[in-house]
C-alpha positions in Angstrom: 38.6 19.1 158.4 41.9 19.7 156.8 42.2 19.4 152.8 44.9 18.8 150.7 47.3 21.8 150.1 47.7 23.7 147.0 51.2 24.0 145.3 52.3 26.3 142.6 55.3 25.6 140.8 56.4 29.0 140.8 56.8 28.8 144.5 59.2 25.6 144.9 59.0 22.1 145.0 60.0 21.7 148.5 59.0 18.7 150.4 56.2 19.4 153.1 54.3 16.7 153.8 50.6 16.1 155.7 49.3 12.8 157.1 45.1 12.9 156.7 42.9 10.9 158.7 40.1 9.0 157.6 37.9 6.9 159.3 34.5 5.7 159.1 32.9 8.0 161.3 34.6 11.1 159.4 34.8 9.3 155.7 34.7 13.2 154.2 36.7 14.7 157.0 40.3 14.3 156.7 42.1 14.8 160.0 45.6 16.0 160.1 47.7 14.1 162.7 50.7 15.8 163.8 54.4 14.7 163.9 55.1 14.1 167.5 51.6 13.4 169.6 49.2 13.7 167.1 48.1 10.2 166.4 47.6 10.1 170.2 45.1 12.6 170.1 43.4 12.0 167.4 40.9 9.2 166.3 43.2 6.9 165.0 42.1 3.4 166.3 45.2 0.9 166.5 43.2 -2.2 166.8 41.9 -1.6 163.2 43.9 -2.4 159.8 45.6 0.8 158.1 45.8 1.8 154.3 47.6 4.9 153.3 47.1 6.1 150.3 50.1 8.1 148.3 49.4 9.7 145.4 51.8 10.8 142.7 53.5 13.8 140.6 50.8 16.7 140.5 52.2 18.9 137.6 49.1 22.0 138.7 49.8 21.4 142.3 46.4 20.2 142.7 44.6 17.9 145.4 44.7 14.4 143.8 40.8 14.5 142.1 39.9 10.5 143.0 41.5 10.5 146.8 38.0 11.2 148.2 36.4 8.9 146.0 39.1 6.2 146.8 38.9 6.8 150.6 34.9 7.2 150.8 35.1 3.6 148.6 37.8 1.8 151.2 35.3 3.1 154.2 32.0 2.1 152.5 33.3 -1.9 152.4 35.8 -2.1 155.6 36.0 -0.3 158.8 39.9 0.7 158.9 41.7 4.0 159.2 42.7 5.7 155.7 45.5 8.0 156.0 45.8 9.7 152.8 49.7 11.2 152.5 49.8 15.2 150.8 52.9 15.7 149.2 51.3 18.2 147.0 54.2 20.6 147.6 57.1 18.2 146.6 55.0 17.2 143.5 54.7 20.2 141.7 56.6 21.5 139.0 58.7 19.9 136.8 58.8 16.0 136.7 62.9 15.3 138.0 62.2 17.8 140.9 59.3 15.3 142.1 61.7 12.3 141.8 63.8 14.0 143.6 61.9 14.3 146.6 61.0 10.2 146.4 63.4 9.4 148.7 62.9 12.1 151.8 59.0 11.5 151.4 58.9 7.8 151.6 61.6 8.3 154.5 59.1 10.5 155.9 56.1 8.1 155.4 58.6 5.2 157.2 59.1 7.1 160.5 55.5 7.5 161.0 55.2 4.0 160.0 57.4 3.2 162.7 55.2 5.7 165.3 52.3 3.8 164.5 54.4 0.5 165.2 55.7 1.8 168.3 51.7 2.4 169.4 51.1 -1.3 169.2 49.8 -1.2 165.2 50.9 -4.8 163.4 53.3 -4.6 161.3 51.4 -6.6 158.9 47.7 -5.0 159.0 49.7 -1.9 157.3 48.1 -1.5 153.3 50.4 0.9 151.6 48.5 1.8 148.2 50.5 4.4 145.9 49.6 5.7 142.7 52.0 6.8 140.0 54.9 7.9 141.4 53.9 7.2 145.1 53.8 3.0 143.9 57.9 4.1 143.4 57.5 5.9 147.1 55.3 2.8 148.6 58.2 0.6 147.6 60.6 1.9 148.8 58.9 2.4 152.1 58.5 -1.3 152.4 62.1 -1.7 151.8 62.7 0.4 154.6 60.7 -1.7 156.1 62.7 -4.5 155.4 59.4 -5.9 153.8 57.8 -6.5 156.8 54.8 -4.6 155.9 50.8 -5.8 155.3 50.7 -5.0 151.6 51.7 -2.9 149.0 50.0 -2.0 145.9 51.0 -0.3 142.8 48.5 1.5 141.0 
């Protein structure tokens, strides 16, 4: 399992950014899938819908405390994968330093968007779900998009 990494404001806001892995057969297990051939190799299945889950500004550089909750509660009523996106590090700190990092991350987030599309995944069984400042991110990602995507919901 990988977990959501721990920030400290003291240390930076730089961007670093995780993809997690959720699936029905690990709902507690997030699995981190790597830039280049990780979604290969791990047990992402392409025939099934996607959510991904952003959360926002985390002033403590704390793990989001509902993602789990959230994820177990998408797995318990559909069988899809749940990527859940750590941006921990870029969220911590002070406010404007988050907003600053909106745009990399939700470039970030759009480029493995577009490895999943390149895999075969529909454009439109992609369910971007942010939170707080990751509804801004989500946004824009479907912009980037060219608002091709599933759905996006603001929370």
């Amino acid at each position: 399992c990988t977990d959501f990494q721990t920030a400290n404001f003291l240390r930076g806001s730089k961007l670093k950014v995780q993809f997690l892995l959720f699936t029905s057969s690990n709902p507690s297990c997030g699995q981190l899938i790597l830039a280049d051939d990780g979604i290969n190799n791990s047990s992402f299945n392409s025939s099934l819908d996607t959510k991904i889950i952003i959360h926002g500004f985390r002033a403590l550089g704390t793990k989001p405390s509902w993602i789990e909750g959230l994820v177990r509660a998408i797995l318990h009523t559909s069988q899809v994968n749940v990527i859940a996106v750590d941006w921990v590090y870029g969220s911590t700190g002070a406010y404007p330093s988050a907003v600053e990092n909106v745009t990399q991350l939700a470039l970030s987030i759009s480029q493995f968007i577009s490895k999943l599309l390149a895999l075969g995944v529909s454009a439109t069984s992609i369910h971007i779900i942010g939170v707080s400042l990751g509804a801004h991110v989500g946004g824009l990602v479907g912009h980037f998009h060219g608002g091709q995507l599933g759905r996006i919901t603001g929370i």
